[in-house]
BAROMI-39550 format. One record per residue: residue number from 1; residue in one letter; chain; y, z, x of N, C-alpha, C, O, CB in turn. Coordinates in steps of 0.001 Angstrom, whole numbers, plus 500000, padded with zeros to 6 digits. Glycine has a CB too. Example, Ala and Ser with C-alpha at 12.3 -4.5 7.8 and 13.67 -1.06 7.14 Angstrom:
REM residues 2
+------+------+-------+--------+--------+--------+--------+--------+--------+--------+--------+--------+--------+--------+--------+--------+--------+--------+
! resi ! resn ! chain !    npy !    npz !    npx !   capy !   capz !   capx !    cpy !    cpz !    cpx !    opy !    opz !    opx !   cbpy !   cbpz !   cbpx !
+------+------+-------+--------+--------+--------+--------+--------+--------+--------+--------+--------+--------+--------+--------+--------+--------+--------+
!    1 !    A !     A ! 494310 ! 507800 ! 513190 ! 495500 ! 507800 ! 512300 ! 496700 ! 507800 ! 513200 ! 496681 ! 508465 ! 514236 ! 495527 ! 509046 ! 511308 !
!    2 !    S !     A ! 497750 ! 507080 ! 512850 ! 498940 ! 507140 ! 513670 ! 500030 ! 507870 ! 512900 ! 501138 ! 508039 ! 513409 ! 499402 ! 505725 ! 514084 !
+------+------+-------+--------+--------+--------+--------+--------+--------+--------+--------+--------+--------+--------+--------+--------+--------+--------+
//
This chain:
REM residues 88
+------+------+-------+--------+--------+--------+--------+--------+--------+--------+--------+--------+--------+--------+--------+--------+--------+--------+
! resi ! resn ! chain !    npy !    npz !    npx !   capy !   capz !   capx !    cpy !    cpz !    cpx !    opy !    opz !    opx !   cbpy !   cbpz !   cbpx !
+------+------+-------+--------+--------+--------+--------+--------+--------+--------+--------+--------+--------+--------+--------+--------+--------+--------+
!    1 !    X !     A ! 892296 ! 457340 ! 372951 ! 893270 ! 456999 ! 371917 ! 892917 ! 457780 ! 370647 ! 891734 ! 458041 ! 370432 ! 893290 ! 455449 ! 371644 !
!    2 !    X !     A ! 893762 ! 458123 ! 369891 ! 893816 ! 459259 ! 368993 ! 893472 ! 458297 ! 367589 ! 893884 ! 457139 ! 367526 ! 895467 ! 460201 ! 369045 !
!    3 !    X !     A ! 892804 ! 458818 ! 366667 ! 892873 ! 457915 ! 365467 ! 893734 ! 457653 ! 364964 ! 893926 ! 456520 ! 364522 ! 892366 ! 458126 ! 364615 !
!    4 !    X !     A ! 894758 ! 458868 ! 364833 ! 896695 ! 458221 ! 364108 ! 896854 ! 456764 ! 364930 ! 897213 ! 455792 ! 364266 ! 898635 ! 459636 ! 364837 !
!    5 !    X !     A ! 896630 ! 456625 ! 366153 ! 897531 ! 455956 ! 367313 ! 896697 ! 454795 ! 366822 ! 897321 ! 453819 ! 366406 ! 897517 ! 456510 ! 369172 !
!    6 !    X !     A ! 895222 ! 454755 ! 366811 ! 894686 ! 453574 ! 366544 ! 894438 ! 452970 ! 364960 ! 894071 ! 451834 ! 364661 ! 893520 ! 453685 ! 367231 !
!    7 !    X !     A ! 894729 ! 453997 ! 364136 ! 895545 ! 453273 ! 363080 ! 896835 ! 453356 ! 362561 ! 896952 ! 453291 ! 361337 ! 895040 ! 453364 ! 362176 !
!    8 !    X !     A ! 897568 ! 453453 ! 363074 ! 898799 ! 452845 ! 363183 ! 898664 ! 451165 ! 363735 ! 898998 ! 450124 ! 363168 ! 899660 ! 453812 ! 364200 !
!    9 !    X !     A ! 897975 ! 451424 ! 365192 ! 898222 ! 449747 ! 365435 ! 897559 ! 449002 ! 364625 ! 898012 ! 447874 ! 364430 ! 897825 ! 449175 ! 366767 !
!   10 !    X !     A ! 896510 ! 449342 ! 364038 ! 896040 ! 448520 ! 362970 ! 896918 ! 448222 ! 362072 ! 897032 ! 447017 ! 361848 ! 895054 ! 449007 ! 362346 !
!   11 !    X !     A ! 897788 ! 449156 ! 361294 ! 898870 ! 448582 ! 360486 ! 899420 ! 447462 ! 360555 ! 899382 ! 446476 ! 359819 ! 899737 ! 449165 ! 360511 !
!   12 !    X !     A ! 900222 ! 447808 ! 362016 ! 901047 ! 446999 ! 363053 ! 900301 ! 445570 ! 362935 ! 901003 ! 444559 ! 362942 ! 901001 ! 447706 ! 364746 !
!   13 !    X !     A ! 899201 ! 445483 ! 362851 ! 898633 ! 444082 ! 363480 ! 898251 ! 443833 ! 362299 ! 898361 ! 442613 ! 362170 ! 897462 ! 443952 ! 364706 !
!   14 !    X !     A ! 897861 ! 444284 ! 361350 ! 898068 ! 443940 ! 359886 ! 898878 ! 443305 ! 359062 ! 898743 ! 442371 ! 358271 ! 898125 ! 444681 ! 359414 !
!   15 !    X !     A ! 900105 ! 444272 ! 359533 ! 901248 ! 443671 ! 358862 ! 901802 ! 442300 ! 359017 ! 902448 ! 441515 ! 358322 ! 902187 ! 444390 ! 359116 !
!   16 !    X !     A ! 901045 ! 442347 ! 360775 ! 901390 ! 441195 ! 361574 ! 900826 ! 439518 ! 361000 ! 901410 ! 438438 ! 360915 ! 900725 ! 441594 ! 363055 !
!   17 !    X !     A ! 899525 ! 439932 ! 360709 ! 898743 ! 438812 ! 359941 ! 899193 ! 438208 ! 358880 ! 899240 ! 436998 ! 358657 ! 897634 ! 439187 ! 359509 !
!   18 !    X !     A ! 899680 ! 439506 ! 357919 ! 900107 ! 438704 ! 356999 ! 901614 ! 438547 ! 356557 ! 902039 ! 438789 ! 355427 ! 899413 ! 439030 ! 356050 !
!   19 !    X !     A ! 902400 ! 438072 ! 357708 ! 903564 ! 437579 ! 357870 ! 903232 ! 436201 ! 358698 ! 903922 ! 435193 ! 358844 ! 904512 ! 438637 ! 358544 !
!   20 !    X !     A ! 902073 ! 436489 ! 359131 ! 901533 ! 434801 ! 359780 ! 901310 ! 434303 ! 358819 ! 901499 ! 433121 ! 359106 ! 900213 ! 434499 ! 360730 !
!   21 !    X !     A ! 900824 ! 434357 ! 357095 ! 900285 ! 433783 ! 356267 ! 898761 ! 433890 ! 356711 ! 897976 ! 433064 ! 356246 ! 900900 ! 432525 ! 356099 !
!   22 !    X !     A ! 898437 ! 434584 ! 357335 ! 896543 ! 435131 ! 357371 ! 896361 ! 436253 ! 356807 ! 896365 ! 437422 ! 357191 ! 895769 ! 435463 ! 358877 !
!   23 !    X !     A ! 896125 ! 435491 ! 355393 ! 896153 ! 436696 ! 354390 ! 894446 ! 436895 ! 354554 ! 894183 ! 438094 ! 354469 ! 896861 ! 436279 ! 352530 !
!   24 !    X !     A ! 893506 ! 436250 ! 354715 ! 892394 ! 436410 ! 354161 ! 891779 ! 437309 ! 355841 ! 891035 ! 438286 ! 355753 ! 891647 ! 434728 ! 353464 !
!   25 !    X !     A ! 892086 ! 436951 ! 356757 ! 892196 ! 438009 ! 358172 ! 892911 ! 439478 ! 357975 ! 892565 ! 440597 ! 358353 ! 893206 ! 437213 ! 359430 !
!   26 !    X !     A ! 893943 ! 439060 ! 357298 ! 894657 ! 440418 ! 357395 ! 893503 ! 441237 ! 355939 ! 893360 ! 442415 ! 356266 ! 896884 ! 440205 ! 356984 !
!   27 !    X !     A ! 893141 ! 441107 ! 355301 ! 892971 ! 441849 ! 353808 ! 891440 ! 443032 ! 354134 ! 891059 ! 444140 ! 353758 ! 892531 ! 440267 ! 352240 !
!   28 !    X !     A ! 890815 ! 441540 ! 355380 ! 889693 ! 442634 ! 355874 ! 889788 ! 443473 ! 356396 ! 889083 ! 444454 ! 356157 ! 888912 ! 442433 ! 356481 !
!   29 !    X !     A ! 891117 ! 443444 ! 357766 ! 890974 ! 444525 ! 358432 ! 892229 ! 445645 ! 357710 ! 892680 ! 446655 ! 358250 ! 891105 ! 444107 ! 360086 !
!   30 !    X !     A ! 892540 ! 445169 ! 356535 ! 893023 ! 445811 ! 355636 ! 892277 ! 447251 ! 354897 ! 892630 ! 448372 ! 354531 ! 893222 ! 444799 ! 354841 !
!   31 !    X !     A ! 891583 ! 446785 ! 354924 ! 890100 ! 447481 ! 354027 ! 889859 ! 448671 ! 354902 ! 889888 ! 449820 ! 354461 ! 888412 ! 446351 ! 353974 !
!   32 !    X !     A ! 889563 ! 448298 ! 356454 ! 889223 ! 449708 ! 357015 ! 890693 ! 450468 ! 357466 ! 890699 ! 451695 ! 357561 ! 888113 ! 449528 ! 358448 !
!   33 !    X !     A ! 892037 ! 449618 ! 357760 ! 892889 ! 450453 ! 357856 ! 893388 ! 451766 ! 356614 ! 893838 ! 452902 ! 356769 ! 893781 ! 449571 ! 358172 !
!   34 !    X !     A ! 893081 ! 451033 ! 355505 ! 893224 ! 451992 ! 354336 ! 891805 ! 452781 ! 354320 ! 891729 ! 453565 ! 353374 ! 893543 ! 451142 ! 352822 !
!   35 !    X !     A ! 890805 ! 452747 ! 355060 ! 889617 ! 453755 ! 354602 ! 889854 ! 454627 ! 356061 ! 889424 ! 455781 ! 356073 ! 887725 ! 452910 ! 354297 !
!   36 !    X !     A ! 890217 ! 454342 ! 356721 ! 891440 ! 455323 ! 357975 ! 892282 ! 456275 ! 357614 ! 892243 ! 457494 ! 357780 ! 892582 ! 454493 ! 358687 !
!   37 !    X !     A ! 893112 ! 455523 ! 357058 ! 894092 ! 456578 ! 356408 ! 894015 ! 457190 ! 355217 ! 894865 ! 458030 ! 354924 ! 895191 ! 456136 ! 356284 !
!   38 !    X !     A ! 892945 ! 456855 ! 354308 ! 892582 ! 457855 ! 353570 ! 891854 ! 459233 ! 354230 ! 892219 ! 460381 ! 353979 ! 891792 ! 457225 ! 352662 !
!   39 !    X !     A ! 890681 ! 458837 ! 355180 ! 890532 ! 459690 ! 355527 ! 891413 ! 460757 ! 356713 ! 891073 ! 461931 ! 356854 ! 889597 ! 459317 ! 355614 !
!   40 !    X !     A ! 892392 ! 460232 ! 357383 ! 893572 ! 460706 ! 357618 ! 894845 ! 461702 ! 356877 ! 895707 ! 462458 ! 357325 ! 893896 ! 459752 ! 357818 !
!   41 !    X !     A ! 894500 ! 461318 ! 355735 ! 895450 ! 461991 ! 354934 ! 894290 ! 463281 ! 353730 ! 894508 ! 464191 ! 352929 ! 896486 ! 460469 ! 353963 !
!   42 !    X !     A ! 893256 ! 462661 ! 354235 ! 891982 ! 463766 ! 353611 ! 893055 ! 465606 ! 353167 ! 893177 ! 466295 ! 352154 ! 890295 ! 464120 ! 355553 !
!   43 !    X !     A ! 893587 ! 465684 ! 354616 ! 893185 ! 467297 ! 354599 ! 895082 ! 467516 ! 354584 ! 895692 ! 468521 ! 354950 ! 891942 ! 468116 ! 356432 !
!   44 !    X !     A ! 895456 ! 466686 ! 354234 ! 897346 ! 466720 ! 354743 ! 897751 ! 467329 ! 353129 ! 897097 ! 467018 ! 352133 ! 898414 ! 464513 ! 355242 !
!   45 !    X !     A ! 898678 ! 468038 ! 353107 ! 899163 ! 468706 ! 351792 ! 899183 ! 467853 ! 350567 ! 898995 ! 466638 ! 350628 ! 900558 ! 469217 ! 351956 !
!   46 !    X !     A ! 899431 ! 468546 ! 349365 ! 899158 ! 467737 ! 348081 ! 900283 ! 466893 ! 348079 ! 899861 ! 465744 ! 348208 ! 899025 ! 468576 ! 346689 !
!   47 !    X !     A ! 901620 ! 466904 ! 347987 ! 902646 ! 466276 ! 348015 ! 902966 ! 464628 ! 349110 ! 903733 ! 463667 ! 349040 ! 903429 ! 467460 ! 348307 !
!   48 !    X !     A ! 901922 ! 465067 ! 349991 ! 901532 ! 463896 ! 350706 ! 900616 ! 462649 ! 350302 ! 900833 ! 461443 ! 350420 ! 901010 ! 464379 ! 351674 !
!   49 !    X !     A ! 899435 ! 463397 ! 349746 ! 898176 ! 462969 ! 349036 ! 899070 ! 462168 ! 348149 ! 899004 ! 460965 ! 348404 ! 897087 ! 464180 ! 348302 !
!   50 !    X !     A ! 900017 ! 462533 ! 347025 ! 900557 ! 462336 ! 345882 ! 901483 ! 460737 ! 346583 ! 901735 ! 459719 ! 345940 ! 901509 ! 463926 ! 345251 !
!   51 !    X !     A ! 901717 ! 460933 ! 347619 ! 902798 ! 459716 ! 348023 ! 901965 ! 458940 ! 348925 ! 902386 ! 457952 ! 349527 ! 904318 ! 460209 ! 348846 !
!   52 !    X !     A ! 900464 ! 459510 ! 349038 ! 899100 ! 458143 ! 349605 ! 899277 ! 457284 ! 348965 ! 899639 ! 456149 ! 349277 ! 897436 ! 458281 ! 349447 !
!   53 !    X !     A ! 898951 ! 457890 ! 347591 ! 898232 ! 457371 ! 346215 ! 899399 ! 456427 ! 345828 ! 899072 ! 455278 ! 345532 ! 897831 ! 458684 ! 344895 !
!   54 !    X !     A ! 900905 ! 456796 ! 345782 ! 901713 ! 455726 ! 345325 ! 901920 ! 454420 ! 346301 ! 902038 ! 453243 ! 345959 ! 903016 ! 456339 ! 345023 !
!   55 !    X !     A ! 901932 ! 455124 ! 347945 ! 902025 ! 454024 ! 348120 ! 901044 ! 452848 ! 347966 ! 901318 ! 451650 ! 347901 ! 902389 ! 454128 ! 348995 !
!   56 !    X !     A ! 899439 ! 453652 ! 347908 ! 898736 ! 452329 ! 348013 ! 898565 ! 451577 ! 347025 ! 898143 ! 450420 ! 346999 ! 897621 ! 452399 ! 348431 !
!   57 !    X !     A ! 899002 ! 452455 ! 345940 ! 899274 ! 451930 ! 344198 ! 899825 ! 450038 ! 344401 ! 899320 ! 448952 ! 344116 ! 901114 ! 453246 ! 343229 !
!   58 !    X !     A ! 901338 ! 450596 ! 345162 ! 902217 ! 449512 ! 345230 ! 901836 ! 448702 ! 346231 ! 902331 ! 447583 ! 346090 ! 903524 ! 449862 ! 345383 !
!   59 !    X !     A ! 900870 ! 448850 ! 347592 ! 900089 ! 447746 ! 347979 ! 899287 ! 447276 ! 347510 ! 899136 ! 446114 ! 347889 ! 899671 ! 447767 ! 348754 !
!   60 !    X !     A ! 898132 ! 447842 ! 346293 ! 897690 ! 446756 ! 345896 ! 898179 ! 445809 ! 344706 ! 897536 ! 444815 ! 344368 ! 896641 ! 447071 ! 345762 !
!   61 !    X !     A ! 899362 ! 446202 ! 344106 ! 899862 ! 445528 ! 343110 ! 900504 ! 444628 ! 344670 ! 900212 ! 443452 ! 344450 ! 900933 ! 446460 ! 341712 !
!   62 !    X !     A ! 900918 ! 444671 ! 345483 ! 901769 ! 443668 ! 346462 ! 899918 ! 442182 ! 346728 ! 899747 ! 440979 ! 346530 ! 902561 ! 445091 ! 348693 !
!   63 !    X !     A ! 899287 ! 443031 ! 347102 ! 898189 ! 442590 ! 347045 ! 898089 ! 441529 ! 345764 ! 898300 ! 440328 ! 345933 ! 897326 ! 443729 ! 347053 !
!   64 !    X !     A ! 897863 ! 441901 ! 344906 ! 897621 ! 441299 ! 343447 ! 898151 ! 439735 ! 343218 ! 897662 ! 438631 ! 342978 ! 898445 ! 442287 ! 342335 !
!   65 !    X !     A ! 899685 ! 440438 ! 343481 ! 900930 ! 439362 ! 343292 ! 900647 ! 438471 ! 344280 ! 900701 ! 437288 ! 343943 ! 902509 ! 439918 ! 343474 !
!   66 !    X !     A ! 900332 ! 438735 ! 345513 ! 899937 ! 437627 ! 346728 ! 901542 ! 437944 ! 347280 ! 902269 ! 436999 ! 347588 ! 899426 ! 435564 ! 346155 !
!   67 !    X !     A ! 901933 ! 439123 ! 347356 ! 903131 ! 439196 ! 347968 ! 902848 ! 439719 ! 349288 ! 903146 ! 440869 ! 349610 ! 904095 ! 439978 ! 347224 !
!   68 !    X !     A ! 902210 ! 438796 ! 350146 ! 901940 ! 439188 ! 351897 ! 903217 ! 439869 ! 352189 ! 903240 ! 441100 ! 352186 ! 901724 ! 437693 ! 353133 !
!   69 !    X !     A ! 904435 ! 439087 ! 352476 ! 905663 ! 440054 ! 352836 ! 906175 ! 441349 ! 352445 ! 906929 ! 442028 ! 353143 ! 906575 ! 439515 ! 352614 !
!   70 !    X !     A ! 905636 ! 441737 ! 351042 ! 905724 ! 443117 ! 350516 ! 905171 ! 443706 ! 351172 ! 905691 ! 444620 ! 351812 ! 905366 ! 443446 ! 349389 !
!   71 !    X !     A ! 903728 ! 443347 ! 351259 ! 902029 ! 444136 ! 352356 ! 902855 ! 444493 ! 353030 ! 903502 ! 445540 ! 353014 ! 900535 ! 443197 ! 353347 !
!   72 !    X !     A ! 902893 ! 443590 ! 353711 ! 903352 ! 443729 ! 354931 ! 904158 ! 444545 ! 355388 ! 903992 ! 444941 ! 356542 ! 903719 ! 442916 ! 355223 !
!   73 !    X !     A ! 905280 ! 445031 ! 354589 ! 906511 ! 445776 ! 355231 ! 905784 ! 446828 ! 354895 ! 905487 ! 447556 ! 355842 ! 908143 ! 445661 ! 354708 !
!   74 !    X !     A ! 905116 ! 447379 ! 353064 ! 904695 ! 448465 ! 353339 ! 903898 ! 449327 ! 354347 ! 904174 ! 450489 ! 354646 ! 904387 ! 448498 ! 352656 !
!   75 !    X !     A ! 902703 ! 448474 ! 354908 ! 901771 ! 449108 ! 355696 ! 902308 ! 449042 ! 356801 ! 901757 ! 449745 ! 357648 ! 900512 ! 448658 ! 355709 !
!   76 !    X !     A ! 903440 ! 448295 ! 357241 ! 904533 ! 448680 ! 358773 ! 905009 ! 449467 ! 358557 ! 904835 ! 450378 ! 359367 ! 905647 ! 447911 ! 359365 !
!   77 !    X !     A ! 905699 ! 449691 ! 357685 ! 906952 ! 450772 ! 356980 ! 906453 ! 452463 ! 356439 ! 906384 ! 453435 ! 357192 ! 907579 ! 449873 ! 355323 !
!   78 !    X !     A ! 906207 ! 452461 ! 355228 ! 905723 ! 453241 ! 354275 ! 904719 ! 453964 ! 355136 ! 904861 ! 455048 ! 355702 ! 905198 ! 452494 ! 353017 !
!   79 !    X !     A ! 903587 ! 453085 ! 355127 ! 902645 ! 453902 ! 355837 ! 902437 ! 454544 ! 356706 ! 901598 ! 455444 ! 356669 ! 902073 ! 453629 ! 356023 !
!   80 !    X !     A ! 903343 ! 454180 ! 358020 ! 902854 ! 454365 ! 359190 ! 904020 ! 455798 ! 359164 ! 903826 ! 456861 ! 359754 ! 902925 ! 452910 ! 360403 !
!   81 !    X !     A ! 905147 ! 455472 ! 358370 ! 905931 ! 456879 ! 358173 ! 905166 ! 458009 ! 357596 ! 905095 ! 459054 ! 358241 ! 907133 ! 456717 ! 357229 !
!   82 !    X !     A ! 904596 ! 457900 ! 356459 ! 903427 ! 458587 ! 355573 ! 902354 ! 459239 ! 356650 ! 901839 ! 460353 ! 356557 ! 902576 ! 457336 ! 354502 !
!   83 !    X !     A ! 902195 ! 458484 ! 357458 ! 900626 ! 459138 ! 358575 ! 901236 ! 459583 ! 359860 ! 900563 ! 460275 ! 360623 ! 899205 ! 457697 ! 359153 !
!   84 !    X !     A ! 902383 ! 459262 ! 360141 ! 903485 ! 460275 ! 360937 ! 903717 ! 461386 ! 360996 ! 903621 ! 462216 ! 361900 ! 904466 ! 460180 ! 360780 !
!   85 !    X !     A ! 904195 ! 461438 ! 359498 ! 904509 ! 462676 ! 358507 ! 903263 ! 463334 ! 358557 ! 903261 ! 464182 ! 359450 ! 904945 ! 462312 ! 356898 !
!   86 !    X !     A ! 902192 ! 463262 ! 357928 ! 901310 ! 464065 ! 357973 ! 900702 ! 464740 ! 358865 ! 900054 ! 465773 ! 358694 ! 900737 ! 463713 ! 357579 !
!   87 !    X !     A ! 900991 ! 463900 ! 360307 ! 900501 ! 464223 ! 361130 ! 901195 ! 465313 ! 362538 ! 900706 ! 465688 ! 363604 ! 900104 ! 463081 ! 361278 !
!   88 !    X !     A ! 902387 ! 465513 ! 361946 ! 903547 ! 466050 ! 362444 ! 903997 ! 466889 ! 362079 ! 905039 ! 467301 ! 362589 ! 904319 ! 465524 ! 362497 !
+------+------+-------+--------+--------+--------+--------+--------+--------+--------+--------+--------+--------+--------+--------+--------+--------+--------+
//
């Protein structure tokens, strides 16, 4: 299994947690899905880098707020398009 493939499902099951309301499950394996895709997006063009950085801007303000359902869609949504993209 490829690292895109296995973090992506991490997203996936991320996102998943915290639409269960397991925010405090989801936030850990939160932590290494975003130290994944940082290093995923390490070597991907600047314009990409530039739309890492916003999106994770706006997950952790989703974070902040305690807006699990925001998390959530972003790191299903946003992200997994973002590490698609880069990877494609």
């Amino acid at each position: 299994m490829s690292a895109l493939v296995k973090c992506i499902g991490e997203c996936r099951q991320c996102a998943g947690l915290f639409r269960l309301g397991r925010d405090v499950e989801a936030a850990l394996i939160m932590v290494d899905v975003f130290d994944e895709a940082q290093r995923l997006l390490a070597s991907a063009p600047q314009d990409v880098q530039l739309t890492w950085a916003q999106v994770l801007t706006q997950m952790l303000a989703s974070q902040e707020r305690q807006d699990w359902l925001g998390l959530a869609d972003f790191m299903e949504y946003e992200l997994i398009d973002l590490l698609e993209s880069a990877q494609g």
